[in-house]
C-alpha angles and dihedrals in degrees: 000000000000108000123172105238106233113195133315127293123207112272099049100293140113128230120241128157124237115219099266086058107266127151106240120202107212131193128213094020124114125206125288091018116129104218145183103230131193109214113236101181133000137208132186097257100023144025132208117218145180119230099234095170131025103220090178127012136227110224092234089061117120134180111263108255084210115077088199088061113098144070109335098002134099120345102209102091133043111179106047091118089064139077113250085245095060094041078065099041095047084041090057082047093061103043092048086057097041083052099045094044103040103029103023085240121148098199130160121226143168124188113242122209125231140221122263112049124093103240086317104324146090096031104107106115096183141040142189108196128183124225120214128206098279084063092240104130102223130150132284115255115239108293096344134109077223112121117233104215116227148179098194142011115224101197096044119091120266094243094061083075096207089179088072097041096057094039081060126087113237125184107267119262084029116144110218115222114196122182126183112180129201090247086062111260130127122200120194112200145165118195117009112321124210097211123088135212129222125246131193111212134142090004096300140086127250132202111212129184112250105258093021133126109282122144117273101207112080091217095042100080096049096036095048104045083043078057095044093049086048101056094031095052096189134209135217096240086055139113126208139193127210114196124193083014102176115200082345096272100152090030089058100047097043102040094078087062095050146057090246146328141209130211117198116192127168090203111097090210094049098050093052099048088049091046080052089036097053094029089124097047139080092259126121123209130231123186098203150123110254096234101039092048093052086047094057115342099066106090090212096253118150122274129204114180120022124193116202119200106164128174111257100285087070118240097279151220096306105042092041087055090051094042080053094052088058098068104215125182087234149356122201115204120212110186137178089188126052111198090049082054091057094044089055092039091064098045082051079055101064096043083066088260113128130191113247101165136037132168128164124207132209094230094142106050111194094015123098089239134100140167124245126198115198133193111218116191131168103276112238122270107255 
């Protein structure tokens, strides 16, 4: 069927509406196109579609640099079509909606681009990549467990090399692990490797575990804990808690400008190398669950400046309500997913936390994601 593609949805998709009156979720299309579109599921109340012929164009429509990006093709991006202007626009979009309709929240926000990719590529540090029963590593299709066969990656960084990792043979069913770090290594991997690569972030060096959370894009580490400083100011009487802390990226930065910290991370990997990485700091380690640690392995102390970093489903209702108890000065968000950062925003809300800051970062080019970093601050009495 034609459809007139209305505005953009959140994932990386735009809203039409089929003739009976469905809403139709499209991808690579931008706003404002008229476009022919192949259905690729369909639901009772919505369908999801695949723009196959661009009746009319937006202006901010490119052609993709990637010759894998398209219907049916590779999953891994959602915005080539479009100029880098656009994805951020589109991306600013997105988080405004997420933030009105989940938190009741009218902010204005504009996606900032960051230091280190090359006009949106070439800036992917790390890469999972899946291996099919012929043992070539490739990428998954769009919503499909399909493997989408390659010979290069282009927003990966030129180190990775994926022109050698999919020249390779892997065991089928393997998950491919690359890791290209800012001091210069690569580590390939399959399954869970012991060995560890060096980063250099906020004027310091990190050991993180091959295959671990670091961030992918070469400018986030340094331009988000620079954000976090910035809306935390911290002092030096201060305490500070760093939950979800990863190798201890936010926890090291910040603990010369307090009393004390403390970094709370559930992997086992993780932990160890924080408790290595911020061995010559006042910070001090926990290997714990989030939610479990501010059930019964807080001791209660005061707390005056919190950083959440939580994976992509948001911390959550419970550990949001037990952050807010605390009663810090400050809490500083940082979110991969906005609309788990509005739900959580408007639990914060009602916990007499509002949002003062927010900025949102373009960390993931070509990709419908961005990363969000929010300033969370007690509301004032009325």
């Amino acid at each position: 069927m034609i459809v007139e593609i209305e505005r953009v949805a959140h994932g990386g998709v735009c809203v039409a509406h089929a003739p009976d009156g469905r809403v139709v979720f499209v991808r690579h299309a931008l706003p404002g196109e008229q476009v022919r579109i192949a259905v690729t599921e369909e639901r009772s109340s919505y369908l999801r579609a695949d723009a196959v012929e661009i009746l009319r164009a937006s202006p901010a429509r490119v052609a993709p640099p990637c010759p894998y990006a398209g219907p049916g093709r590779c999953g891994g991006c959602d915005w080539q079509h479009a100029s880098l202007d656009e994805q951020r626009r589109l991306k600013a979009a997105v988080v405004r909606e997420q933030l009105q309709r989940l938190a009741g929240l009218e902010i204005d926000v504009e996606v900032e681009p960051v230091p280190g990719d090359r006009d949106g590529l070439g800036w992917r540090t790390r890469l999972r990549l899946a291996v099919g029963p012929d043992g070539r590593a490739g990428l998954h299709r769009h919503r499909s467990h399909e493997i989408e066969p390659i010979d290069d990656c282009l927003i990966a960084v030129r180190a990775a090399d994926i022109p050698d990792v999919v020249s390779r043979r892997w065991p089928d069913g393997a998950e491919v692990n690359v890791d290209v770090s800012s001091a210069g290594e690569r580590a390939l991997s399959t399954g869970t490797p012991g060995r560890t690569v060096t980063e250099r972030a906020a004027g310091r060096e990190w050991q993180v575990p091959v295959g671990g959370f670091w961030q992918v894009h070469p400018g986030a580490a340094d331009v988000l804990v620079a954000t976090v400083r910035e809306m935390l100011v911290p002092r030096a009487d201060e305490t500070l808690l760093d939950l979800y802390a990863g190798v201890g990226l936010f926890a090291g930065a910040l603990a010369p400008s307090v009393r004390s910290a403390i970094a709370v991370e559930s992997d086992r990997r993780a932990a160890r190398a924080a408790a290595a990485n911020l061995a010559d700091l006042a910070v001090t380690v926990a290997h714990a669950r989030v939610d479990a640690w501010l059930r019964g392995g807080h001791d209660g102390s005061p707390v005056d400046l919190v950083v959440l970093d939580p994976p992509r489903k948001g911390a959550g209702r419970d550990v949001v309500t037990r952050v807010a108890a605390l009663r810090p000065r400050a809490i500083a968000y940082v979110a991969c997913e906005p609309s788990a950062l509005a739900r959580d925003l408007a639990t914060f809300a009602g916990l007499g936390y509002a949002l003062s800051t927010l900025r949102a970062f373009d960390l993931f080019p070509m990709t419908a994601h961005v990363e969000c970093v929010a300033l969370l601050e007690p509301s004032p009495p009325r």
